[in-house]
N, CA and C atoms as an extended XYZ file, in Angstrom:
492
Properties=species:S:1:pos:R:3:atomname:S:1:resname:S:1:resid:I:1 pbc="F F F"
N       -92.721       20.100     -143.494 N   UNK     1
C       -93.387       20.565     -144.692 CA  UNK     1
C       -92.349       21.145     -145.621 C   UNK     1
N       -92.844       21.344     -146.696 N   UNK     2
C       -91.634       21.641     -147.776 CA  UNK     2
C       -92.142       22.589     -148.633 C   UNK     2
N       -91.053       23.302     -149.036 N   UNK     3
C       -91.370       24.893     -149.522 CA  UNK     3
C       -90.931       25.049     -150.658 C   UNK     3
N       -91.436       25.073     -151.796 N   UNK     4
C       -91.145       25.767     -153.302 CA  UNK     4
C       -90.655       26.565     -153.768 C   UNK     4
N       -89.696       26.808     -154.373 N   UNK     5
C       -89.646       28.173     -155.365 CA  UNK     5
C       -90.693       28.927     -155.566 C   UNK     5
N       -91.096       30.183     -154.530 N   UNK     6
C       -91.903       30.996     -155.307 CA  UNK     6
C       -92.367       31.347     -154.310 C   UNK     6
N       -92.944       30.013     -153.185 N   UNK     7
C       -93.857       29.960     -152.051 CA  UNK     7
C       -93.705       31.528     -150.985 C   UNK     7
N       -94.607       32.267     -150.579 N   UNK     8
C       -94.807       33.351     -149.997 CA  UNK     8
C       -94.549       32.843     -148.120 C   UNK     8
N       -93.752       32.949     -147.529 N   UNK     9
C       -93.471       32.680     -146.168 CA  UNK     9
C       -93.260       33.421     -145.251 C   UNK     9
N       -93.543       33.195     -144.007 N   UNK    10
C       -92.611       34.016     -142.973 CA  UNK    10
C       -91.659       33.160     -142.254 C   UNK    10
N       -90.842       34.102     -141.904 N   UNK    11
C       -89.265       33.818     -140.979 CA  UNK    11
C       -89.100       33.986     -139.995 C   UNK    11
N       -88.936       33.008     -138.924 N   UNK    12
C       -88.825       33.191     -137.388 CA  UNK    12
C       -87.580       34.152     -136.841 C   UNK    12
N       -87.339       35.113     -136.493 N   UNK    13
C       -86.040       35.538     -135.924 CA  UNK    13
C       -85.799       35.050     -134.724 C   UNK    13
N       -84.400       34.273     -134.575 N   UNK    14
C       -83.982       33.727     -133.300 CA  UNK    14
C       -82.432       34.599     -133.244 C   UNK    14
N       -82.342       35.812     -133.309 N   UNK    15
C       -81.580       36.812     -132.893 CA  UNK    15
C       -81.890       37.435     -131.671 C   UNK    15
N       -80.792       37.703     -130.587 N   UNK    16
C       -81.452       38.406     -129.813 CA  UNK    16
C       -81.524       39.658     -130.116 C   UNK    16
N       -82.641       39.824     -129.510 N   UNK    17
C       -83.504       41.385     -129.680 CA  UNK    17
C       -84.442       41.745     -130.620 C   UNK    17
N       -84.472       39.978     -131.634 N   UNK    18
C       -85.589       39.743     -132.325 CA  UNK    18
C       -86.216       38.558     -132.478 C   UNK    18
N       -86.523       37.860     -131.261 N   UNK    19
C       -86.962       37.364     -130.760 CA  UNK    19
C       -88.874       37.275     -130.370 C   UNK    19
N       -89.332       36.729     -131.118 N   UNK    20
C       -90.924       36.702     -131.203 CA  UNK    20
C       -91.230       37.699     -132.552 C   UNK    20
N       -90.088       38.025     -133.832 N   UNK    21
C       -90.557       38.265     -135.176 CA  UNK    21
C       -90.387       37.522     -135.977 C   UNK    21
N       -91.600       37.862     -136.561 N   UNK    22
C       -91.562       36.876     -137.994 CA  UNK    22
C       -91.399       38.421     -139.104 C   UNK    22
N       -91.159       37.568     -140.421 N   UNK    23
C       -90.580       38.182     -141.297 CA  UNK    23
C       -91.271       38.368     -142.431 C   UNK    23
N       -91.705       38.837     -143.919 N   UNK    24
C       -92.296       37.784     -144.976 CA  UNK    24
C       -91.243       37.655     -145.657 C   UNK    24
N       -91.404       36.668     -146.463 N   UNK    25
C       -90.284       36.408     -147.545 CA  UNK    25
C       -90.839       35.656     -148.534 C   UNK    25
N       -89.952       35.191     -149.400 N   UNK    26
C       -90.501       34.534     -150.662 CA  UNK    26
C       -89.334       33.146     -150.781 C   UNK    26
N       -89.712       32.331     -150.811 N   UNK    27
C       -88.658       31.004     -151.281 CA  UNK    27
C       -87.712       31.296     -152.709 C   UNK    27
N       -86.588       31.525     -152.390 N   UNK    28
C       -85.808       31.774     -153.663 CA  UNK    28
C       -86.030       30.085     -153.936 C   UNK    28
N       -84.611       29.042     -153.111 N   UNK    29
C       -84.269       27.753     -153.320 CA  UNK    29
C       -84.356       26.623     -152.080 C   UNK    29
N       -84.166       25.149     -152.341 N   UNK    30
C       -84.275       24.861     -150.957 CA  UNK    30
C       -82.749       24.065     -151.250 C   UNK    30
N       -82.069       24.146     -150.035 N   UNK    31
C       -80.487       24.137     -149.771 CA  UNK    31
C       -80.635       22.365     -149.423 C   UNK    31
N       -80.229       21.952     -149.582 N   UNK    32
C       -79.948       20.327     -149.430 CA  UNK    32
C       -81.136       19.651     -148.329 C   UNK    32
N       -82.322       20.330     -148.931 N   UNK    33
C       -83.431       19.497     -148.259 CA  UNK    33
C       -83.547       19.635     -146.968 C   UNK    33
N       -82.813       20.641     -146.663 N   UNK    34
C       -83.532       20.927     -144.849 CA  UNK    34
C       -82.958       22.226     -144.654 C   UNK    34
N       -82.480       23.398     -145.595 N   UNK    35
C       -82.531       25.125     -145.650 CA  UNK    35
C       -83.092       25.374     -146.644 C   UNK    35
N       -83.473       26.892     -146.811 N   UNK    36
C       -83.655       27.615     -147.703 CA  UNK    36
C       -83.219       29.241     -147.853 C   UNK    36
N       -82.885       29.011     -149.242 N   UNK    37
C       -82.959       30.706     -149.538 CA  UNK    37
C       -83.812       31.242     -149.512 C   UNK    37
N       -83.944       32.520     -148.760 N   UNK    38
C       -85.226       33.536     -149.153 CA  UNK    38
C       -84.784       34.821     -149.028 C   UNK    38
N       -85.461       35.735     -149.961 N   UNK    39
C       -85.353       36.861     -149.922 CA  UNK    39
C       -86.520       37.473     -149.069 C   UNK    39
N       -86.222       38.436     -148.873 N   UNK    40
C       -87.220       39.339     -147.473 CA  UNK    40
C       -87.821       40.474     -148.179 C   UNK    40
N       -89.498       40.229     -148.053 N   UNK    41
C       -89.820       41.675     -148.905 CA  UNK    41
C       -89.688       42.961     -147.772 C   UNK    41
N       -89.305       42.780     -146.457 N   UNK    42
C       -89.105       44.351     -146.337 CA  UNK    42
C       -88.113       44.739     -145.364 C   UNK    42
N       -86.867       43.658     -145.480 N   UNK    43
C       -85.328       43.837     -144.977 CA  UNK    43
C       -84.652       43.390     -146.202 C   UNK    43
N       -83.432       44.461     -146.347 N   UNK    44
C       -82.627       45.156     -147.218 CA  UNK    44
C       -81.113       45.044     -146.551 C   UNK    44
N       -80.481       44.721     -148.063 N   UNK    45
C       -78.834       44.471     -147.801 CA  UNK    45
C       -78.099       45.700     -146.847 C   UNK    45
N       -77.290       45.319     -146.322 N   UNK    46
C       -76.616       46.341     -145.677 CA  UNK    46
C       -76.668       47.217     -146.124 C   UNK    46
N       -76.047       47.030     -147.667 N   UNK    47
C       -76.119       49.027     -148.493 CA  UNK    47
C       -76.609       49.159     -148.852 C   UNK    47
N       -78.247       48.666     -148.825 N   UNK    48
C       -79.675       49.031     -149.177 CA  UNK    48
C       -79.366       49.028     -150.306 C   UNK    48
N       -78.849       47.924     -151.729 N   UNK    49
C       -78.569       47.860     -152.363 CA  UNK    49
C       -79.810       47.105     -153.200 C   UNK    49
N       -80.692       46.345     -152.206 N   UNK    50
C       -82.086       45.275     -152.845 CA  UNK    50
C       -82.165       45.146     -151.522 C   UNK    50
N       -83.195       44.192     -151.445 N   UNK    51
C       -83.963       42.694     -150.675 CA  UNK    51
C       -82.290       42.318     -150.403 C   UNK    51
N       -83.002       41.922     -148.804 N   UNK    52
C       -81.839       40.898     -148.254 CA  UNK    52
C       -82.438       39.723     -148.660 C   UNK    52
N       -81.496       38.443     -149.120 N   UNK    53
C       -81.607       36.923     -149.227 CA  UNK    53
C       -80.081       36.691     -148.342 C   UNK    53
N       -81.076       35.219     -147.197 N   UNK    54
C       -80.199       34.734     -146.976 CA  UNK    54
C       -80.734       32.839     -146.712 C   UNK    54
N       -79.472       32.557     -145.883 N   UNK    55
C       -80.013       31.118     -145.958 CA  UNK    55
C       -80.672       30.886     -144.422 C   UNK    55
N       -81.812       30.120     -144.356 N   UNK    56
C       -82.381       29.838     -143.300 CA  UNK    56
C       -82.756       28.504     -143.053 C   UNK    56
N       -82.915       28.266     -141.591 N   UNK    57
C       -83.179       26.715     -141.417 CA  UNK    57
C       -84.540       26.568     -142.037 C   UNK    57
N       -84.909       25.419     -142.031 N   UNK    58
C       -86.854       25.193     -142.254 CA  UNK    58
C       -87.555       25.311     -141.379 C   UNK    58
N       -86.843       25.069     -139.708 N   UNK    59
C       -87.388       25.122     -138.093 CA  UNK    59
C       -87.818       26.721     -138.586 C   UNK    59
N       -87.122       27.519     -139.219 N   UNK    60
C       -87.360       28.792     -139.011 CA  UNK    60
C       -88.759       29.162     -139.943 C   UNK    60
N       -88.948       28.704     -140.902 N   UNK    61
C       -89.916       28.775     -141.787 CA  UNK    61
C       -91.311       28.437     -141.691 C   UNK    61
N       -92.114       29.178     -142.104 N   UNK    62
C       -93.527       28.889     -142.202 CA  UNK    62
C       -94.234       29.754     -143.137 C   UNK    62
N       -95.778       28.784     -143.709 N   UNK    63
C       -96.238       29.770     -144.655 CA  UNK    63
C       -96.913       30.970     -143.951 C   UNK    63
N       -97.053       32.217     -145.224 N   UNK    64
C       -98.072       33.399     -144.484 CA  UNK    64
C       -99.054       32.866     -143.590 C   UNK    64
N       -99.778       33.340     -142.830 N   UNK    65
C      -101.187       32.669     -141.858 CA  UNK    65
C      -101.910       33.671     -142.859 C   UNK    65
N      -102.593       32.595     -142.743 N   UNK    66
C      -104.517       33.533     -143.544 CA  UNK    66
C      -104.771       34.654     -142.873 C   UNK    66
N      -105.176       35.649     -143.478 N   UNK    67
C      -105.764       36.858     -143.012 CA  UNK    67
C      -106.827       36.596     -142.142 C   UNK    67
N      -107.278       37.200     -141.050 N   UNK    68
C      -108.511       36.872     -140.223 CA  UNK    68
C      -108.797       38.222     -140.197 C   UNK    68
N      -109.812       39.101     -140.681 N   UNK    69
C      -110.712       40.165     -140.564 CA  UNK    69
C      -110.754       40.205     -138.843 C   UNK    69
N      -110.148       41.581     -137.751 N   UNK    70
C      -110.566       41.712     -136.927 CA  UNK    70
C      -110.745       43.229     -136.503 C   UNK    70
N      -111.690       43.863     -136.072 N   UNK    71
C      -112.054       45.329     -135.482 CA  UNK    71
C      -112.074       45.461     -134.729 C   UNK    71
N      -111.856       44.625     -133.438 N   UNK    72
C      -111.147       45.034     -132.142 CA  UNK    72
C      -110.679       43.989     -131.230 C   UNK    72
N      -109.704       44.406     -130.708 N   UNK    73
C      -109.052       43.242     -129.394 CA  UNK    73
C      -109.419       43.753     -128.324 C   UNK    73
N      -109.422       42.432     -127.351 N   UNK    74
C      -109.999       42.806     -126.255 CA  UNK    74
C      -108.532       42.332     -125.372 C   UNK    74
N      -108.812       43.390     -124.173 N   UNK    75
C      -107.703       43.005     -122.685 CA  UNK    75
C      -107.156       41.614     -123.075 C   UNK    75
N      -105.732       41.694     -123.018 N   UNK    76
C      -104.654       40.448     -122.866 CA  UNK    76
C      -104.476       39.411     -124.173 C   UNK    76
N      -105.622       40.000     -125.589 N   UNK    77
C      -105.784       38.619     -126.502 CA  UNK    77
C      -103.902       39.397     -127.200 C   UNK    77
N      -103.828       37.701     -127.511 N   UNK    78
C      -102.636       37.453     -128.462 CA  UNK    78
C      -102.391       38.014     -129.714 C   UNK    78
N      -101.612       39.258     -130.310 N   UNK    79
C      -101.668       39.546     -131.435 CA  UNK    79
C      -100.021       39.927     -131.922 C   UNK    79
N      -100.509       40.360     -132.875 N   UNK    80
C       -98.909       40.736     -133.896 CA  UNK    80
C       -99.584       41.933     -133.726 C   UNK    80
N       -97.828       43.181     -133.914 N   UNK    81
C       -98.096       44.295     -134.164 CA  UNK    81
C       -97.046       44.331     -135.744 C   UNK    81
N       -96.908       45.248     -136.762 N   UNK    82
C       -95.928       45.404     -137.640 CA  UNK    82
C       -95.003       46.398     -137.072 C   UNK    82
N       -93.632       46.115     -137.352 N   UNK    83
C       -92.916       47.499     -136.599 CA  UNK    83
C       -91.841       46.809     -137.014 C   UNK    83
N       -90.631       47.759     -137.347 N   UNK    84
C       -89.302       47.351     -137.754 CA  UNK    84
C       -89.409       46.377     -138.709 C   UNK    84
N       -90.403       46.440     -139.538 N   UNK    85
C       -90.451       45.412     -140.777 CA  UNK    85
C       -90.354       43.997     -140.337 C   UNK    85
N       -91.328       43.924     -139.458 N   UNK    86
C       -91.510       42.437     -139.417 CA  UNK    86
C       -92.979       42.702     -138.492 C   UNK    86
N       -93.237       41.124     -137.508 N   UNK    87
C       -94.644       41.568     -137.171 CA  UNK    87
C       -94.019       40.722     -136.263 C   UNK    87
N       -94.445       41.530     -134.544 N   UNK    88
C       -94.095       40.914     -133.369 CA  UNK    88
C       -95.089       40.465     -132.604 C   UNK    88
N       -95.033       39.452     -132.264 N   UNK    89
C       -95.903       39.105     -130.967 CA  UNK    89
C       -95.930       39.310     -129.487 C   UNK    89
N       -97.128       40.024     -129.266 N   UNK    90
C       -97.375       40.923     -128.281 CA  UNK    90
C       -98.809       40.494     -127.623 C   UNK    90
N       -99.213       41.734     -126.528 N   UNK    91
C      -100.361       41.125     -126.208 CA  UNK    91
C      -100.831       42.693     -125.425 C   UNK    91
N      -102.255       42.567     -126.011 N   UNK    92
C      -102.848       44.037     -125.780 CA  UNK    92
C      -103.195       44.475     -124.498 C   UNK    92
N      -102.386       45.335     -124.179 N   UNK    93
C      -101.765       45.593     -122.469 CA  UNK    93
C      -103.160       46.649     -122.052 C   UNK    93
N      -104.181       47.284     -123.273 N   UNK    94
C      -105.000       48.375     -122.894 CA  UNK    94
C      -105.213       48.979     -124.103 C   UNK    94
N      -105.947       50.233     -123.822 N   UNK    95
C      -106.770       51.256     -125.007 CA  UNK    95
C      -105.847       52.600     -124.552 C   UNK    95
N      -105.864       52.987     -126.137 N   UNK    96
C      -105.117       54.863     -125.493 CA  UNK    96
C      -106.432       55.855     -127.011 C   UNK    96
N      -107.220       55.440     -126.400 N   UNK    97
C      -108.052       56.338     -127.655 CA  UNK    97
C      -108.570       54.927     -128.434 C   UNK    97
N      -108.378       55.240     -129.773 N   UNK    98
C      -108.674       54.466     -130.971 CA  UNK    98
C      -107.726       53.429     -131.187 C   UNK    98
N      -106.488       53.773     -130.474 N   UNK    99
C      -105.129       52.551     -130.396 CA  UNK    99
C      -105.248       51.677     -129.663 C   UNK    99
N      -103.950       50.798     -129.086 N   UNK   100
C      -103.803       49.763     -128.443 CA  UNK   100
C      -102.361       49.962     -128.063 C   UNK   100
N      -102.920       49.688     -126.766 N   UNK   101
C      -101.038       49.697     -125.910 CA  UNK   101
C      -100.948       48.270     -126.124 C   UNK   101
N       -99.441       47.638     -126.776 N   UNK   102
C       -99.199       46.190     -126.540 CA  UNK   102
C       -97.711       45.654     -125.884 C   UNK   102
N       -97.958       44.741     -125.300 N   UNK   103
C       -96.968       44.364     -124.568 CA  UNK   103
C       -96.217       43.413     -124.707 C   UNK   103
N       -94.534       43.658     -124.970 N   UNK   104
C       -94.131       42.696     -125.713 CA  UNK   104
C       -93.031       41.872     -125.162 C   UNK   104
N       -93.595       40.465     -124.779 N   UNK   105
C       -93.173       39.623     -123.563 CA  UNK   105
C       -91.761       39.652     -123.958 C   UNK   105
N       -91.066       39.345     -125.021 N   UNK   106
C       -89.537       39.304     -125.221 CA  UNK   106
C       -88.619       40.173     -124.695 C   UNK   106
N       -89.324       41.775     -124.647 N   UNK   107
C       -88.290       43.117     -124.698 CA  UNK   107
C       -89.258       43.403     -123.118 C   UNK   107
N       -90.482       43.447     -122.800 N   UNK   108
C       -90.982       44.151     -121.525 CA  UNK   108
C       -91.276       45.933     -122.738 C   UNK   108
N       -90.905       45.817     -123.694 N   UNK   109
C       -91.672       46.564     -123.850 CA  UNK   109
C       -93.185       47.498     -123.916 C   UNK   109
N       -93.379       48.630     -124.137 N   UNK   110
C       -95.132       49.239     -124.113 CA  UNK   110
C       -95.394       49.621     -125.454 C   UNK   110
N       -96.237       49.407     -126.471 N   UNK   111
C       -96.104       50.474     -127.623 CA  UNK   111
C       -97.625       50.653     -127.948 C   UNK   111
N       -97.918       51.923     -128.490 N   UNK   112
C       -99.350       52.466     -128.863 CA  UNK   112
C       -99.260       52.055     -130.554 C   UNK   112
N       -99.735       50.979     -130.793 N   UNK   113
C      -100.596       50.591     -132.198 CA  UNK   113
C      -101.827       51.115     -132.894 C   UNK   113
N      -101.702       51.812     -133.792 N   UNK   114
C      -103.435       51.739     -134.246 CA  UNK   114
C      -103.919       50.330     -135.147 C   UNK   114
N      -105.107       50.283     -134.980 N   UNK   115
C      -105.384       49.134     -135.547 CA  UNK   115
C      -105.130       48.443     -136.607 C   UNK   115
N      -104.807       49.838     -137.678 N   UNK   116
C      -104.126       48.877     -139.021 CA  UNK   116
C      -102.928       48.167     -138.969 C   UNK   116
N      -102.142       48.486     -137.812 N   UNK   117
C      -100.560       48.229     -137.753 CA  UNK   117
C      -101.312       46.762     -136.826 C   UNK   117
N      -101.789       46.254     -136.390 N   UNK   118
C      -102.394       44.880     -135.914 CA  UNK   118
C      -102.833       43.518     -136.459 C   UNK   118
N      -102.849       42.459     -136.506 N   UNK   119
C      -103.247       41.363     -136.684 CA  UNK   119
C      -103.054       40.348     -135.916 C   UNK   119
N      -104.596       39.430     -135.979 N   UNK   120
C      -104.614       38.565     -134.716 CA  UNK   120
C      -103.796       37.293     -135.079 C   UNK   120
N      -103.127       36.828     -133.704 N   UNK   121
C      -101.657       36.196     -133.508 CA  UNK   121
C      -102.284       34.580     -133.804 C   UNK   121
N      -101.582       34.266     -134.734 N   UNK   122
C      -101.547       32.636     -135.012 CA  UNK   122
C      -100.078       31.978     -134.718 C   UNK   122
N      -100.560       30.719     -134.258 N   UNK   123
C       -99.176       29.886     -134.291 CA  UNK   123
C       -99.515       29.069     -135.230 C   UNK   123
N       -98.303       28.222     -135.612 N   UNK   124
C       -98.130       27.895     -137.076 CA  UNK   124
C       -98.060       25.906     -136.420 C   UNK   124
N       -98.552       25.189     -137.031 N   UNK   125
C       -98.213       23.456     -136.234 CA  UNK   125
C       -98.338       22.978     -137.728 C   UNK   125
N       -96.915       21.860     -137.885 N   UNK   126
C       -97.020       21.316     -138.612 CA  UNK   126
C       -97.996       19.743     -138.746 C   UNK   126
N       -98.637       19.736     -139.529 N   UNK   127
C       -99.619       18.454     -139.288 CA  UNK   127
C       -99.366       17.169     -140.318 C   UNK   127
N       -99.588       16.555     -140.872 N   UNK   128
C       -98.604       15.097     -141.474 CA  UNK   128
C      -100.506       14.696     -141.582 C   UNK   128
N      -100.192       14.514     -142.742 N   UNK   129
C      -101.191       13.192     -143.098 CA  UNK   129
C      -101.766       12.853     -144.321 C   UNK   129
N      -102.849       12.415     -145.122 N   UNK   130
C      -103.521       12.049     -146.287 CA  UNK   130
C      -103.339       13.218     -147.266 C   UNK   130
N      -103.294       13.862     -146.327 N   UNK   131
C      -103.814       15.802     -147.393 CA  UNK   131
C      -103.210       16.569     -146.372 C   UNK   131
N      -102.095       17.431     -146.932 N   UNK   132
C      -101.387       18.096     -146.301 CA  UNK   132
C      -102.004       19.297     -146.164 C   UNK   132
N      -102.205       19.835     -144.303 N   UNK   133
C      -102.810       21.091     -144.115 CA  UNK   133
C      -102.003       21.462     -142.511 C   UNK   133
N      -101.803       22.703     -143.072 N   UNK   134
C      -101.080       23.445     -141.997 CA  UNK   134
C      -102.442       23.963     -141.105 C   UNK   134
N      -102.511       23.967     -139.892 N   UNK   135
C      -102.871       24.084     -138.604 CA  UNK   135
C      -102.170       25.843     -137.989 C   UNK   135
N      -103.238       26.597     -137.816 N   UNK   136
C      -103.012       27.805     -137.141 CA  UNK   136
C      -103.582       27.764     -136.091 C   UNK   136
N      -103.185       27.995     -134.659 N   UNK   137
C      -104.041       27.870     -133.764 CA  UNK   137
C      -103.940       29.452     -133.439 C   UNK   137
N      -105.249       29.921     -133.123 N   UNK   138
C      -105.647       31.150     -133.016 CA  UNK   138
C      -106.287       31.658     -131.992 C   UNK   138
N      -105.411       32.743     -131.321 N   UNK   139
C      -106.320       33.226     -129.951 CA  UNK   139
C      -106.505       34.736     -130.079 C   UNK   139
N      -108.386       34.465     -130.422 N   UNK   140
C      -108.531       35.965     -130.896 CA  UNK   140
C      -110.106       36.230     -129.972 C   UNK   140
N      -110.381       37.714     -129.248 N   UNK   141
C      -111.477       37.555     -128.416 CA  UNK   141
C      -111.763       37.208     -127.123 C   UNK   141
N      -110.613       36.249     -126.600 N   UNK   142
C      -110.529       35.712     -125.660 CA  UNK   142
C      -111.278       34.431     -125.666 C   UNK   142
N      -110.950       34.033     -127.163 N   UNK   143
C      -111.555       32.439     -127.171 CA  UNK   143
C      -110.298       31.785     -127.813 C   UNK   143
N      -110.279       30.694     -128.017 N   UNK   144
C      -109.660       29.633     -128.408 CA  UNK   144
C      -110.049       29.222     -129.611 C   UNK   144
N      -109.992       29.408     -130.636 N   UNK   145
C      -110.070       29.221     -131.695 CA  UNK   145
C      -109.210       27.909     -132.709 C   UNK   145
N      -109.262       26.631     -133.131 N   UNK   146
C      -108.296       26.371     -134.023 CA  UNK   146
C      -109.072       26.174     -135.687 C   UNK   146
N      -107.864       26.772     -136.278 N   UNK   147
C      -108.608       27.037     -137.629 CA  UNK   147
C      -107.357       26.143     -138.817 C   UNK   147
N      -107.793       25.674     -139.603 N   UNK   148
C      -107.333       24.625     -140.618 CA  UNK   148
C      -107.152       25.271     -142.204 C   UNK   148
N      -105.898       25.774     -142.366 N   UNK   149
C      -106.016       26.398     -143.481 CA  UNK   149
C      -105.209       25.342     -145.307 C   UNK   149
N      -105.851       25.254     -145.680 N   UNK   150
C      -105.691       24.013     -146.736 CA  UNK   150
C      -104.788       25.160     -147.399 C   UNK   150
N      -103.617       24.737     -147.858 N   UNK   151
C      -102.721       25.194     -148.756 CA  UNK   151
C      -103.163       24.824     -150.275 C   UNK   151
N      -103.657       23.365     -150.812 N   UNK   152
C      -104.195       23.076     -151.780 CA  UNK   152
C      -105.175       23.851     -152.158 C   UNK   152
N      -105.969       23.916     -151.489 N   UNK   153
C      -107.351       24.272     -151.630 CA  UNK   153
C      -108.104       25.766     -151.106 C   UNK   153
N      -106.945       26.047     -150.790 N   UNK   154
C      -106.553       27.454     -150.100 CA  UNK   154
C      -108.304       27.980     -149.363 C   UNK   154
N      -108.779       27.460     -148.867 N   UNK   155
C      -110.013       27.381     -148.121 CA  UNK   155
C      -110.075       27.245     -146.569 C   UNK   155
N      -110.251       27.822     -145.524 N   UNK   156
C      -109.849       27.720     -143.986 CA  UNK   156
C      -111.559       27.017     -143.628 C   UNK   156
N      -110.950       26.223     -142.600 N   UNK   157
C      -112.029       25.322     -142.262 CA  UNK   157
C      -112.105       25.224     -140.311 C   UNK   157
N      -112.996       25.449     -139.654 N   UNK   158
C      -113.401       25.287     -138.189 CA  UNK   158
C      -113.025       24.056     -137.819 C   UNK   158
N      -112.556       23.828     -136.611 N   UNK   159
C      -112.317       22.482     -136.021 CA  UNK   159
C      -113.447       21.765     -135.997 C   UNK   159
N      -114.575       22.242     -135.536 N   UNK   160
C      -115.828       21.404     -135.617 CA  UNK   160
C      -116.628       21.307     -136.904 C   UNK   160
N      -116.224       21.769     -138.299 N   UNK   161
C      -117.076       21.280     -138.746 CA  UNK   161
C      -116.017       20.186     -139.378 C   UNK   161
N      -114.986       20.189     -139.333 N   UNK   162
C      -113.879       18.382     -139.640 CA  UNK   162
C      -114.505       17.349     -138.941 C   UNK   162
N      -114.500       17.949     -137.390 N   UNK   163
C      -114.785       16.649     -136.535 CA  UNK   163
C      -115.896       16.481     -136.140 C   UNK   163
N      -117.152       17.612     -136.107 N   UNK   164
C      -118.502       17.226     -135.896 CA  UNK   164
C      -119.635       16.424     -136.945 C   UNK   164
């Protein structure tokens, strides 16, 4: 898939020790048709001088995932927490009150989230065809969810009502 000047994205980190974050950023340019520049709305130059921009593969790139409205996770579902300016994928290890202990398969870490610092975990699949639509597959509830979010048409659509 291919990314615009302007386009709102996130950034895979394949650093160790950041490993399972994504990033947001914004498409500055695209570098000879298979990188891009982007600047990061909330990582900053070394001397906190602006927004870091740097160059990234496209493997690394993907658009924002649609917002999904959720008020509670249940034992083990798949989510992002925000922390260190990015949003990690984790998985809700338990309750400590009104929070969420989550567990974060990369580090073996534990951390207490409250719910605003949460959102339910999508993976990103690129899909090819007539009408270009990026594919989030979503595990929220302890169901299986896949949800179809039209970039054109910016409208999210159920697997069954495409194919039923």
């Amino acid at each position: 898939m291919g990314f615009r000047r302007g386009d709102r994205v996130e950034v895979a980190s394949k650093e160790e020790g950041f490993l399972g974050s994504y990033y947001a950023a914004t498409v500055i340019a695209e570098v000879l048709g298979k990188d891009y520049i982007v600047q990061y709305k909330t990582l900053l130059k070394d001397d906190r001088s602006g927004p870091l921009r740097e160059i990234v593969t496209a493997g690394d790139v993907r658009p924002r995932p649609p917002q999904i409205p959720a008020t509670s996770f249940g034992l083990y579902d798949k989510i992002d927490a925000f922390d260190n300016d990015g949003w990690w994928v984790g998985r809700i290890a338990g309750k400590v009150g009104l929070d969420y202990l989550v567990n974060f398969e990369t580090t073996w870490d534990q951390i207490v989230y409250p719910m605003s610092r949460l959102r339910v975990h999508q993976e990103w699949v690129n899909v090819s065809g007539y009408v270009l639509r990026i594919v989030f597959l979503v595990t929220y509830c302890r169901e299986a969810l896949m949800m179809f979010y039209d970039l054109d048409f910016a409208s999210i659509f159920k697997l069954d009502a495409l194919i039923g």
